[in-house]
DSSP file (Angstrom, degrees, kcal/mol; ACC not computed):
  #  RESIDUE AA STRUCTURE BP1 BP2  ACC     N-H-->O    O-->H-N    N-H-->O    O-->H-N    TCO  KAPPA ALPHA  PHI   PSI    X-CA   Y-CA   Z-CA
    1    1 A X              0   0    0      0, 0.0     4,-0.5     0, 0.0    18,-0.0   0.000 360.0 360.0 360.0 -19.2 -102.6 -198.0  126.7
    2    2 A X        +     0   0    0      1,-0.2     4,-0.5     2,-0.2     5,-0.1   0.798 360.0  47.3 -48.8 -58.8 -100.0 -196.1  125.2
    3    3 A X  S  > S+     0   0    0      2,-0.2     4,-1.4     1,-0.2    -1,-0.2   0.774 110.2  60.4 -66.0 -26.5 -102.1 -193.0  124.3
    4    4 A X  H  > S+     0   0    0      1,-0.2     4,-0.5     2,-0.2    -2,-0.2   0.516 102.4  51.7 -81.1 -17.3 -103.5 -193.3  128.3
    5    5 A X  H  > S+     0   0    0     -4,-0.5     4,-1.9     3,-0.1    -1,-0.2   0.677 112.5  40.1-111.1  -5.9 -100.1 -192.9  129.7
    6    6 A X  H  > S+     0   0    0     -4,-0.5     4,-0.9     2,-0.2    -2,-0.2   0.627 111.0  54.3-115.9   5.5  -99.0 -189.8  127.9
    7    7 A X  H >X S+     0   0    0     -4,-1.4     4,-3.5     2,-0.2     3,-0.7   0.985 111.9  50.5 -43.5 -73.7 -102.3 -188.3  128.3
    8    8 A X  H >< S+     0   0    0     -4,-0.5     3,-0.5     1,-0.3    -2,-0.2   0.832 118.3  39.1 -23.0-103.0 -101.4 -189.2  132.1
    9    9 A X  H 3< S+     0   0    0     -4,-1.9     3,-0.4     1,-0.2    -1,-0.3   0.616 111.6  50.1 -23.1 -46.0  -98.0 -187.5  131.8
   10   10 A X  H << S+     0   0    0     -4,-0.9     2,-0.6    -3,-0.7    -2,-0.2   0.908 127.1  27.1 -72.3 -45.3  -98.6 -184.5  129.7
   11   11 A X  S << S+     0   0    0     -4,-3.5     4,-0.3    -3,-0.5    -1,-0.3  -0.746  71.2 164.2-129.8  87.5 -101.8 -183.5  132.3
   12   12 A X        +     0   0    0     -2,-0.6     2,-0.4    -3,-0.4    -1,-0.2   0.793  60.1  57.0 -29.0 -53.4 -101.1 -185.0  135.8
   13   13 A X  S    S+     0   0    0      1,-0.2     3,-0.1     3,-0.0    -1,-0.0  -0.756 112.7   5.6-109.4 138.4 -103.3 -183.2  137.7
   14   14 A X  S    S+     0   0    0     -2,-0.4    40,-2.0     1,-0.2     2,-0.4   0.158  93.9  96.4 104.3 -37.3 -107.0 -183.3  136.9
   15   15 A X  E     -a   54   0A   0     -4,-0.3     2,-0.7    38,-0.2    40,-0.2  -0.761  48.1-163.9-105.9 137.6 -107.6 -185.6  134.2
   16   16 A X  E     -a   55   0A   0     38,-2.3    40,-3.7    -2,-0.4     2,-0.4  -0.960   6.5-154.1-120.7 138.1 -108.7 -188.9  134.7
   17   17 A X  E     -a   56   0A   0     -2,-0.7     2,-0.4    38,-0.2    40,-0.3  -0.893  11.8-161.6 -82.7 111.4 -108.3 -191.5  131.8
   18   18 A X  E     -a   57   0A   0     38,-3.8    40,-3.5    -2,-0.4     2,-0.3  -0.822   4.0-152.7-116.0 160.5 -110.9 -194.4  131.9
   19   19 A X  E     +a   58   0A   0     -2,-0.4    40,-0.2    38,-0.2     2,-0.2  -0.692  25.2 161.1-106.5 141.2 -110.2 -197.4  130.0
   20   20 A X  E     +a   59   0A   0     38,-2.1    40,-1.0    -2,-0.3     2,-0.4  -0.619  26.1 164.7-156.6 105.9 -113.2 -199.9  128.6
   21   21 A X        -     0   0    0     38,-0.2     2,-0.9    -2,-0.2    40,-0.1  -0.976  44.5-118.6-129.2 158.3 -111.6 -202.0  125.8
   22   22 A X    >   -     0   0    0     -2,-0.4     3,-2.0    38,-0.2     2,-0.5  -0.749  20.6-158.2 -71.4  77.2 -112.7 -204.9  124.3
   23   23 A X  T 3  S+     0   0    0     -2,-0.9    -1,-0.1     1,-0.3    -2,-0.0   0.286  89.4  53.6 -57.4   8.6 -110.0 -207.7  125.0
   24   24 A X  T 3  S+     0   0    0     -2,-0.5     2,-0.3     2,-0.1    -1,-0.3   0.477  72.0 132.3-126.1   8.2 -111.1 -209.8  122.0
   25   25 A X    <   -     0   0    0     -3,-2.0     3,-0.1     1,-0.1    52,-0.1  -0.624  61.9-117.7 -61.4 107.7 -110.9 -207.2  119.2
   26   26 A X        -     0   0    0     -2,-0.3     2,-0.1     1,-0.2    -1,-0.1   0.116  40.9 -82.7 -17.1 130.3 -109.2 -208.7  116.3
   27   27 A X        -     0   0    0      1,-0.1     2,-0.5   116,-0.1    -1,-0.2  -0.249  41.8-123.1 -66.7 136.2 -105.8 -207.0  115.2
   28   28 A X        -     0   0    0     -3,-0.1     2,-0.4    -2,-0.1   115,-0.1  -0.478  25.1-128.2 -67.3 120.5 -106.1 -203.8  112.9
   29   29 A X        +     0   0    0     -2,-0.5     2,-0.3   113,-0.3   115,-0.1  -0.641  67.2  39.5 -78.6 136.5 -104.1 -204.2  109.4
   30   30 A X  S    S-     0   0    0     -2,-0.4     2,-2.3     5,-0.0    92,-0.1  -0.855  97.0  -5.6 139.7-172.3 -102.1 -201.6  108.8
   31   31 A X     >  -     0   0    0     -2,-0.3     4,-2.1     1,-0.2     5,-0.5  -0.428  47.3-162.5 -74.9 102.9  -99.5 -198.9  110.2
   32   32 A X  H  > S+     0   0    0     -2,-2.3     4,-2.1     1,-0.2     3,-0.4   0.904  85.0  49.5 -20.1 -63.4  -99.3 -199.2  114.1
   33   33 A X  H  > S+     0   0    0      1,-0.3     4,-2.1     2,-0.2    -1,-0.2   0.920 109.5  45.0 -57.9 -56.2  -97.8 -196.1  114.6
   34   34 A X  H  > S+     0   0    0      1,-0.2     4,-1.9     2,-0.2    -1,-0.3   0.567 113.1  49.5 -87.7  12.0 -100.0 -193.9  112.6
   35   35 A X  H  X S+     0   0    0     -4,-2.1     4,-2.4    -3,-0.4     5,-0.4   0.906 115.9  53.3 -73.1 -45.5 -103.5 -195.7  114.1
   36   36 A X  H  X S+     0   0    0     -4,-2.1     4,-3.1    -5,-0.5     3,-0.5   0.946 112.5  42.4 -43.4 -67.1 -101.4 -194.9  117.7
   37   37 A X  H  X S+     0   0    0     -4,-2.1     4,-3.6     1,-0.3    -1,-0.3   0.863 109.7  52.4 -69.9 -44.9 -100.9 -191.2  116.7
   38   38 A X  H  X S+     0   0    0     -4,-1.9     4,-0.6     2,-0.2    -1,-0.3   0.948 106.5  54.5 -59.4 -35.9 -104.4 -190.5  115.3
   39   39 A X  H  X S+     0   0    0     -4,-2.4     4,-1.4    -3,-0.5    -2,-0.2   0.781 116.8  45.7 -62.5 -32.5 -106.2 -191.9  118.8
   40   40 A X  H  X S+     0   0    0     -4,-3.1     4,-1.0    -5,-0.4    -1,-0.2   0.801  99.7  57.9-115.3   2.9 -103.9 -189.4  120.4
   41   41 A X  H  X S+     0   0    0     -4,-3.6     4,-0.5    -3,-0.2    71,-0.3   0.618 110.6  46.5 -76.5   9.1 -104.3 -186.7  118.5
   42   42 A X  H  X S+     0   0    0     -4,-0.6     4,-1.2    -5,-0.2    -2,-0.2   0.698 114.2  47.0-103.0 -31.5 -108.0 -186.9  119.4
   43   43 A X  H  X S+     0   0    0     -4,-1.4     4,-1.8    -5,-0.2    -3,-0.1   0.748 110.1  52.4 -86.6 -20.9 -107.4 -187.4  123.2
   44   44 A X  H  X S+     0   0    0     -4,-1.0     4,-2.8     2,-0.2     5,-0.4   0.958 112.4  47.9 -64.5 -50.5 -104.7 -184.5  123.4
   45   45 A X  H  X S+     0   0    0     -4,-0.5     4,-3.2     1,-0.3    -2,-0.2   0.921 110.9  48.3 -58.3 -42.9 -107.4 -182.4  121.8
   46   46 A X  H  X S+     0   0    0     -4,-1.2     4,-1.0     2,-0.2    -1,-0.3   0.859 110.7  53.1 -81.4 -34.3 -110.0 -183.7  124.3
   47   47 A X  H >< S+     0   0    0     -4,-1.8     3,-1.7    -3,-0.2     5,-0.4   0.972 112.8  44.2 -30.7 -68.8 -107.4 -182.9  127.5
   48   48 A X  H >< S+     0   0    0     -4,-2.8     3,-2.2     1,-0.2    -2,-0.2   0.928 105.2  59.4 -60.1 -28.7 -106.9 -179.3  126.3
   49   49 A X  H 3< S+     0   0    0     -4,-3.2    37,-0.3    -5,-0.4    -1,-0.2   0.942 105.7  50.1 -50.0 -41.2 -110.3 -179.0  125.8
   50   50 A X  T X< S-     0   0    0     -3,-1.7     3,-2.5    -4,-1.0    -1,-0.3  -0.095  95.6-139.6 -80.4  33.5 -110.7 -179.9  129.6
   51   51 A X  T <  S-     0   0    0     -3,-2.2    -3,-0.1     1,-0.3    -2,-0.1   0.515  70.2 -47.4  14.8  52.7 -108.3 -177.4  130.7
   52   52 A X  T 3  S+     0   0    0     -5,-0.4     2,-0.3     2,-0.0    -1,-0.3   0.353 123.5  88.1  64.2   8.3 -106.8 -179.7  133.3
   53   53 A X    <   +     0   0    0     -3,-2.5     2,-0.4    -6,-0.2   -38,-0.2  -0.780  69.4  31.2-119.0 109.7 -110.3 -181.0  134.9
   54   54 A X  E    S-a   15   0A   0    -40,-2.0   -38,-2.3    -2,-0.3     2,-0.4  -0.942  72.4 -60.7 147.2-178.8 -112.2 -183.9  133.7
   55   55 A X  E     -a   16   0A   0     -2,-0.4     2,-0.7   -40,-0.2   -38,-0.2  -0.870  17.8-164.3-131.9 153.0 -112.2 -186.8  132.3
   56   56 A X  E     -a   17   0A   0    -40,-3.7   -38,-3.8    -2,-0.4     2,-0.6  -0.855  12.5-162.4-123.2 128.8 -111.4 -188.7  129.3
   57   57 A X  E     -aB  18  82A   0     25,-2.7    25,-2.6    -2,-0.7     2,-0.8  -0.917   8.4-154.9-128.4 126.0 -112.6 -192.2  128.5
   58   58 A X  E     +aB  19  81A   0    -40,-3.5   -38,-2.1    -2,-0.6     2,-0.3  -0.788  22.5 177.7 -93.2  86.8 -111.0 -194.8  125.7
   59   59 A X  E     -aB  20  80A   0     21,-1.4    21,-2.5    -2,-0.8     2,-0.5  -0.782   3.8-179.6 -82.1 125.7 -113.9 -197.3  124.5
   60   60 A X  E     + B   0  79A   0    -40,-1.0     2,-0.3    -2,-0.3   -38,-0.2  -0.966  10.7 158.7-127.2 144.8 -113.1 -200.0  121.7
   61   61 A X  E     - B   0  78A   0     17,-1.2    17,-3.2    -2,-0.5     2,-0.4  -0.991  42.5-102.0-149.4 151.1 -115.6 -202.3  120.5
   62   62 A X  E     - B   0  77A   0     -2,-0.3     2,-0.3    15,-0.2    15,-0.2  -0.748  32.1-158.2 -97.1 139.3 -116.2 -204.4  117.6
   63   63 A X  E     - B   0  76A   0     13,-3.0    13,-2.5    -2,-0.4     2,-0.4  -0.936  11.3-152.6-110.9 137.4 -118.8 -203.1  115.0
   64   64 A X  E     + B   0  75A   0     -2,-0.3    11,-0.3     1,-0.2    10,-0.2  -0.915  61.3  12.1-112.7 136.7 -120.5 -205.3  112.6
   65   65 A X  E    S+     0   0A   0      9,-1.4     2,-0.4     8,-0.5    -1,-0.2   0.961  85.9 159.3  89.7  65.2 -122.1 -205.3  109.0
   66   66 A X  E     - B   0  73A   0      7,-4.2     7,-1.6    -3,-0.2     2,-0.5  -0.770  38.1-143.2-132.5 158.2 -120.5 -201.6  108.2
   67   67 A X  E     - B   0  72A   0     -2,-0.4     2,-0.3     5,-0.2     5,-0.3  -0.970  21.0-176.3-124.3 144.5 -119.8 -199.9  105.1
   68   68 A X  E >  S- B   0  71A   0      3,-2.0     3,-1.5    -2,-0.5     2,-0.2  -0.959  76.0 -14.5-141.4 143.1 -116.6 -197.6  104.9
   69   69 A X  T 3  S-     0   0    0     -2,-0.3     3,-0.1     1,-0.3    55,-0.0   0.307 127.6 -55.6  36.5  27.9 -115.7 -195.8  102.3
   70   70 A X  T 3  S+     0   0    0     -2,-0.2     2,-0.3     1,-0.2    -1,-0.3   0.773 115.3 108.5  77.9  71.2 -118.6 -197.8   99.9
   71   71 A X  E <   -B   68   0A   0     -3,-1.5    -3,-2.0     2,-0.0     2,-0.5  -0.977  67.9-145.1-144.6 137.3 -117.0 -200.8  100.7
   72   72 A X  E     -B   67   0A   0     -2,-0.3    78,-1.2    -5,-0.3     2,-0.4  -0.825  21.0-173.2-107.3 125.4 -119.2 -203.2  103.2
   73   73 A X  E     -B   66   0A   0     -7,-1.6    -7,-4.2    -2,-0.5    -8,-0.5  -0.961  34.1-126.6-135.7 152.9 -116.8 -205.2  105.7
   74   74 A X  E    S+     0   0A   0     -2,-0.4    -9,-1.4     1,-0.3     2,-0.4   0.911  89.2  16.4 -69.5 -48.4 -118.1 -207.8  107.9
   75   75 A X  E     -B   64   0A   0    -11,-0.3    68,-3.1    68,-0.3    -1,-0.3  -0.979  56.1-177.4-143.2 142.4 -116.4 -205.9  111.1
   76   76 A X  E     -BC  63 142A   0    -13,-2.5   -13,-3.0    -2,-0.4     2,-0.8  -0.638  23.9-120.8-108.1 174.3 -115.1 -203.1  111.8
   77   77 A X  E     -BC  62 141A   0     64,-2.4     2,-0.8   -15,-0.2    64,-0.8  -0.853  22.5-150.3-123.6 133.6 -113.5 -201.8  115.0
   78   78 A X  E     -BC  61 140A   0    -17,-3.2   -17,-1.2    -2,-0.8     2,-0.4  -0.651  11.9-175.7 -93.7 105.4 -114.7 -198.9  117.0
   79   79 A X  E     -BC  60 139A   0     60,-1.7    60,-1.6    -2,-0.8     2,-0.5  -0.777   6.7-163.9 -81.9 136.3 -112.9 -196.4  119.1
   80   80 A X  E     -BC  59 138A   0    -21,-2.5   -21,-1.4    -2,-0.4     2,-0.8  -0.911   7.6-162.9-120.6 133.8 -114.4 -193.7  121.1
   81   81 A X  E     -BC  58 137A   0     56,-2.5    56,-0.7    -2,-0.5     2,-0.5  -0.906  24.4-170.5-104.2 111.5 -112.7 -190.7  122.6
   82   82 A X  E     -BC  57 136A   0    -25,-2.6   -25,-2.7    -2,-0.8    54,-0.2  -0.933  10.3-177.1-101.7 128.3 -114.8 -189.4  125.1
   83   83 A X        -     0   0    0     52,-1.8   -27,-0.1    -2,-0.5   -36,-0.1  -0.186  33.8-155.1 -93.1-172.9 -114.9 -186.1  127.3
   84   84 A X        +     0   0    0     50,-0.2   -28,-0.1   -38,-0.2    50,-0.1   0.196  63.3 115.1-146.2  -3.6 -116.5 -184.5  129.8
   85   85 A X  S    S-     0   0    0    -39,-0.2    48,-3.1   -30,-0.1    49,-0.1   0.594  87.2 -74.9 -58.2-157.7 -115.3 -180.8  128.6
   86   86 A X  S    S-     0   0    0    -37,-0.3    -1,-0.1    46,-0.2    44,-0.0   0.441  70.1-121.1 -91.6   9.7 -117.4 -178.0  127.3
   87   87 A X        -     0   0    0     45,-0.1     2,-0.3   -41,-0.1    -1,-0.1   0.127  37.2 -65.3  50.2-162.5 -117.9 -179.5  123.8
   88   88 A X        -     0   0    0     -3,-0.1     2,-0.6     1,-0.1     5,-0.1  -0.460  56.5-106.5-102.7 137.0 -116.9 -177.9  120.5
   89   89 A X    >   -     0   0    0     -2,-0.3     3,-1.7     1,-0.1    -2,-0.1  -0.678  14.3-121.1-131.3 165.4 -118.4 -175.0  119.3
   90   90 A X  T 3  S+     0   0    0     -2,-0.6     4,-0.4     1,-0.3    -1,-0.1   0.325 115.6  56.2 -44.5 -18.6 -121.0 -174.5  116.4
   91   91 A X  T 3  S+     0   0    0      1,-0.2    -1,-0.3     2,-0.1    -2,-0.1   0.766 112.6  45.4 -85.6  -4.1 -118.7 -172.1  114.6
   92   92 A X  S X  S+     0   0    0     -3,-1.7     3,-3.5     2,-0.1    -2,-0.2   0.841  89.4  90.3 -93.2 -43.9 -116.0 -175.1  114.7
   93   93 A X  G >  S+     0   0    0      1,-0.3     3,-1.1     2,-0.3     4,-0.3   0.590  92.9  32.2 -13.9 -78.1 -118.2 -177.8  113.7
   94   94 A X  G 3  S+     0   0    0     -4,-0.4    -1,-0.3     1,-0.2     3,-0.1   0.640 123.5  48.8 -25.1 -45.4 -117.9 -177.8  110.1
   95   95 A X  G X  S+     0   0    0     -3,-3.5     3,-1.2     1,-0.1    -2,-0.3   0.119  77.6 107.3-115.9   6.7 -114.6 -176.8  110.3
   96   96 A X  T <  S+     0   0    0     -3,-1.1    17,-0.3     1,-0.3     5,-0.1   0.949  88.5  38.7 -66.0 -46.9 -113.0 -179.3  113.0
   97   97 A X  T 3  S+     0   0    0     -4,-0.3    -1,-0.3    15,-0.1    -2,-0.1   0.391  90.9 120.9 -97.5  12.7 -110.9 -181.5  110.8
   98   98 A X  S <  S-     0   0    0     -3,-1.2    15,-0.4     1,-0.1     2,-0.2  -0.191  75.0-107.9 -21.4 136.4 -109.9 -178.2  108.5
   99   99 A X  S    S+     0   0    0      1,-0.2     2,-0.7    14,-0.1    11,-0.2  -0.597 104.3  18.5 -64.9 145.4 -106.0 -177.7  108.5
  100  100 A X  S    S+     0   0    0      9,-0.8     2,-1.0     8,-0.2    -1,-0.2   0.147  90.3 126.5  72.6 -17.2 -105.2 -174.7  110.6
  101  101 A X        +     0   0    0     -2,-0.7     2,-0.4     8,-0.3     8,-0.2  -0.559  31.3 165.5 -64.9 100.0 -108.4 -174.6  112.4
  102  102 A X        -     0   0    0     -2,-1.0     4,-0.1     5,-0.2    -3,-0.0  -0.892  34.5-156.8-118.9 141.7 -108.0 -174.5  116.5
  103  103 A X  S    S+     0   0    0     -2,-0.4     2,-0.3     2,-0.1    -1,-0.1   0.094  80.1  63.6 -96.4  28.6 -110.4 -173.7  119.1
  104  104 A X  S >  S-     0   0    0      3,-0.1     3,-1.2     0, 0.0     2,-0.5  -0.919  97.2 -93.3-149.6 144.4 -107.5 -172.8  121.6
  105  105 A X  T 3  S+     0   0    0     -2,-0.3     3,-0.1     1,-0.2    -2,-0.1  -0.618 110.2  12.5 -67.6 129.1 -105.1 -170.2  121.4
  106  106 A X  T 3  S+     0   0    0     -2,-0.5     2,-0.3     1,-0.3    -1,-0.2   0.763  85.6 153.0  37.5  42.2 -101.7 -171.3  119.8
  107  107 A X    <   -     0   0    0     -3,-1.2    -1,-0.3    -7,-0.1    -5,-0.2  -0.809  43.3-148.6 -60.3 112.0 -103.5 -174.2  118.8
  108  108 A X        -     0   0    0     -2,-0.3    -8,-0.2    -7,-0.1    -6,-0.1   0.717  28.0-136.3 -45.5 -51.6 -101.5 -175.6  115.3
  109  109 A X  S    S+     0   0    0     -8,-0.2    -9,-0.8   -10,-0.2    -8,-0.3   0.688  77.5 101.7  79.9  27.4 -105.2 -177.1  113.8
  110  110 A X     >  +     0   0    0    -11,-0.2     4,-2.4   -10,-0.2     5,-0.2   0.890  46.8  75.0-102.6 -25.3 -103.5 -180.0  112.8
  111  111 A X  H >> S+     0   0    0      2,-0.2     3,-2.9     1,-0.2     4,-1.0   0.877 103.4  51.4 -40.6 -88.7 -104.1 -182.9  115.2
  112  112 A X  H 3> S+     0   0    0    -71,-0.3     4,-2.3     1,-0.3    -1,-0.2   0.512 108.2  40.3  42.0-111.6 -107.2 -183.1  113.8
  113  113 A X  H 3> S+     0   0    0    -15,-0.4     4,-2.7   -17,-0.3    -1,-0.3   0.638 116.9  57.6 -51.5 -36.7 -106.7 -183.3  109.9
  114  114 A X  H <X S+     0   0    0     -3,-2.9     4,-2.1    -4,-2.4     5,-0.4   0.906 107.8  45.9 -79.1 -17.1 -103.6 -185.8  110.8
  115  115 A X  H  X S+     0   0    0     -4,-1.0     4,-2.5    -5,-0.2     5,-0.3   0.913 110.5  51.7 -64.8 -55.2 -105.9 -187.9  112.6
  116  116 A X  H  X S+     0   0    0     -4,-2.3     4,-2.2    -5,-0.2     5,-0.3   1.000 113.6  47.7 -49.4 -62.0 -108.5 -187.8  109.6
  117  117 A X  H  X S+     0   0    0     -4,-2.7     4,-3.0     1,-0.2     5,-0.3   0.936 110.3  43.7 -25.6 -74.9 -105.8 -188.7  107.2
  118  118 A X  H  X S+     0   0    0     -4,-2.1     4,-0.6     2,-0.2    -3,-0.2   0.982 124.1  40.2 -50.9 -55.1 -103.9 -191.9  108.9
  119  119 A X  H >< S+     0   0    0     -4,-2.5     3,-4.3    -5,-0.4     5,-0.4   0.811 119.1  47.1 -71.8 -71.1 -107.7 -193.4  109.9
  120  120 A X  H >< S+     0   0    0     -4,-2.2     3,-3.9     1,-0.4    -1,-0.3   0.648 114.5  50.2 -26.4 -57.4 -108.9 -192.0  105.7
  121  121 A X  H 3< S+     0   0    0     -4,-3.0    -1,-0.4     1,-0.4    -2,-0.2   0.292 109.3  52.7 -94.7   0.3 -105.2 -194.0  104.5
  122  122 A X  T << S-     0   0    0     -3,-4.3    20,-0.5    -4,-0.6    -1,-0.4   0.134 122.4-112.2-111.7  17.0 -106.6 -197.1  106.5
  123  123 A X  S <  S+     0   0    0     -3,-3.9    -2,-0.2    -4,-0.3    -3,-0.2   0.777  84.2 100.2  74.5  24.5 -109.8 -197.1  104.7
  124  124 A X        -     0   0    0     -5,-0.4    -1,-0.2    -4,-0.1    17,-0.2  -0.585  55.1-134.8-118.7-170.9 -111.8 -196.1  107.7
  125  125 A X  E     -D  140   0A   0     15,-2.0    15,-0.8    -2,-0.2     2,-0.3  -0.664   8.0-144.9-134.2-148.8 -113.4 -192.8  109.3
  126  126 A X  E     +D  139   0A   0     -2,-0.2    13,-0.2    13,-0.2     2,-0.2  -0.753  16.9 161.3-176.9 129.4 -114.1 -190.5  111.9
  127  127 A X  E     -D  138   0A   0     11,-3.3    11,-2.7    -2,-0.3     2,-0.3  -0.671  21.4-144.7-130.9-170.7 -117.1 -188.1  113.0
  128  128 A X  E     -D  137   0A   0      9,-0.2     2,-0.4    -2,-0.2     9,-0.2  -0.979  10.1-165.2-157.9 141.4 -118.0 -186.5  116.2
  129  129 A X  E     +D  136   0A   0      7,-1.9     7,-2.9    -2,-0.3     2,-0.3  -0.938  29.5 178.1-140.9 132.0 -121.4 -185.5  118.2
  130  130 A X  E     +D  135   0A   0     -2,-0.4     5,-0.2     5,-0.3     2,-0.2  -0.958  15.0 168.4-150.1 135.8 -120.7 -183.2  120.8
  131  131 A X  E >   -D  134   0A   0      3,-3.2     3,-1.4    -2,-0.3     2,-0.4  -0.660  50.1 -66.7-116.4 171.4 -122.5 -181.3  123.4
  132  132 A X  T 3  S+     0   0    0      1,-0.2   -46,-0.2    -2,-0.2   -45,-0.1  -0.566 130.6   8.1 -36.1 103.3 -122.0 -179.1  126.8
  133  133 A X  T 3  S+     0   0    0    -48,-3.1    -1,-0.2    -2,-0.4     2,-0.2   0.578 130.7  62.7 108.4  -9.8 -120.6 -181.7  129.2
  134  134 A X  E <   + D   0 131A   0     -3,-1.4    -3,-3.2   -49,-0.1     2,-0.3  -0.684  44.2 157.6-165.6 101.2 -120.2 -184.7  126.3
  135  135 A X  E     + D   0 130A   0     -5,-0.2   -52,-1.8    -2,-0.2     2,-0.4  -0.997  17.5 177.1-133.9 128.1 -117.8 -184.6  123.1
  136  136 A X  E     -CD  82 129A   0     -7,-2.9    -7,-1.9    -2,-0.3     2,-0.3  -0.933  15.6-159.7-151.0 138.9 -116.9 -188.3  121.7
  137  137 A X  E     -CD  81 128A   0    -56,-0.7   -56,-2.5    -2,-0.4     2,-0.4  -0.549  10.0-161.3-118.1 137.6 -115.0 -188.7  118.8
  138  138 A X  E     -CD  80 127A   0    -11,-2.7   -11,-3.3    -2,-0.3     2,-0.4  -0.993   1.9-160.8-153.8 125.9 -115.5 -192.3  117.1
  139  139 A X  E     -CD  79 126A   0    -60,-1.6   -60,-1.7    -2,-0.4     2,-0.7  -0.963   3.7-155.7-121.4 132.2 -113.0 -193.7  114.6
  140  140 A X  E     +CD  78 125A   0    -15,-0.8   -15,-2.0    -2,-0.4     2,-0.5  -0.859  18.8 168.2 -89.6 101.8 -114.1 -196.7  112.2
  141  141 A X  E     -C   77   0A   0    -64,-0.8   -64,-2.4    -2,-0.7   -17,-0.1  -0.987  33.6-117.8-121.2 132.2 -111.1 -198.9  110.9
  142  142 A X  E     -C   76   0A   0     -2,-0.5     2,-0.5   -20,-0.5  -113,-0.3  -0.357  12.1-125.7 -65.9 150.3 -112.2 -202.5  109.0
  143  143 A X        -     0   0    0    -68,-3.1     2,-0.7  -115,-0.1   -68,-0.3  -0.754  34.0-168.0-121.5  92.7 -111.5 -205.3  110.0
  144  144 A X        +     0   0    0     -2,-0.5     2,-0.3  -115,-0.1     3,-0.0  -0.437  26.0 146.0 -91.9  83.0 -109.7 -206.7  106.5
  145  145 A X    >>  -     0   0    0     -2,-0.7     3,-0.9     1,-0.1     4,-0.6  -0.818  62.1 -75.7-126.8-172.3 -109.1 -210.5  106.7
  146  146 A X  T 34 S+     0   0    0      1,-0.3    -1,-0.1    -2,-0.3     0, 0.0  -0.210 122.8   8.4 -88.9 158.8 -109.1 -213.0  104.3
  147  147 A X  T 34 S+     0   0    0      1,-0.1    -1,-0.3    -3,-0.0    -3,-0.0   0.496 102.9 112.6  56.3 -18.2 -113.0 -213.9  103.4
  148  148 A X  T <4  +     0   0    0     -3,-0.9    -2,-0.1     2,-0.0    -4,-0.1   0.956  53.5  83.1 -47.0 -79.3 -114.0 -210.7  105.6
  149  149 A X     <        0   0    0     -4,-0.6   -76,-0.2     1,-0.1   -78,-0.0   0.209 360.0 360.0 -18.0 140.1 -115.2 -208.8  103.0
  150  150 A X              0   0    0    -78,-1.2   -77,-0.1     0, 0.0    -1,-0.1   0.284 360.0 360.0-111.8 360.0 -118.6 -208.9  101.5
């Protein structure tokens, strides 16, 4: 809820944030902060993308029977950043989570690439399918308890 009120703040007008989380998802091991800060540097991206109309929806679910990084954990937990913007384009694609790469003017191209890190440094990932009208961003973190593993 954290990332959903300073979405909220930073872009008043225009955006709406919808919430669907999963109220039984099992706590993530690991740094708090920097799980916080990658989920919003992927929903600031997806605000500017919507130039101050549209909407942004925060999905968690639990995933089961996953491999991460060639390591098979019994659950994982899933976030989705979803938009409604003009979706990324094809010359970016490749290139999203590149350092220095922005599709916006005076855009940094870091958000991104810190986002990739912190989830990469919790053993998890993140990809993207995006279209005109549909960009959602899905990060995979394990869910590392004692027995979990397979």
């Amino acid at each position: 809820d954290r990332v959903r009120s300073v979405i909220l703040a930073e872009y008043r007008a225009g955006i709406a944030v919808e919430r669907d989380y999963d109220v039984s998802l099992p706590p993530v091991n690991g740094d708090k902060e920097q799980l916080i800060q990658a989920v919003f540097n992927v929903a600031r991206n997806a605000a500017q993308a919507l130039q101050g109309q549209g909407q942004i929806r925060l999905k968690t679910r639990i995933m089961r029977q996953i491999t991460l990084a060639r390591r098979r954990y019994r659950h994982a937990i899933a976030v989705d950043i979803c938009d409604n913007g003009p979706g990324i384009p094809d010359e970016l694609r490749e290139r999203v989570f590149h350092p220095l790469v922005s599709g916006r003017a005076g855009g940094s191209g870091l958000g991104l690439t810190l986002a990739q890190t912190f989830i990469t440094q919790h053993h998890g990932m993140i990809y993207f399918e995006s279209a005109p009208g549909e960009t959602v961003f899905t990060i995979l973190l394990p869910v590392e308890e004692a027995g979990n593993r397979e």
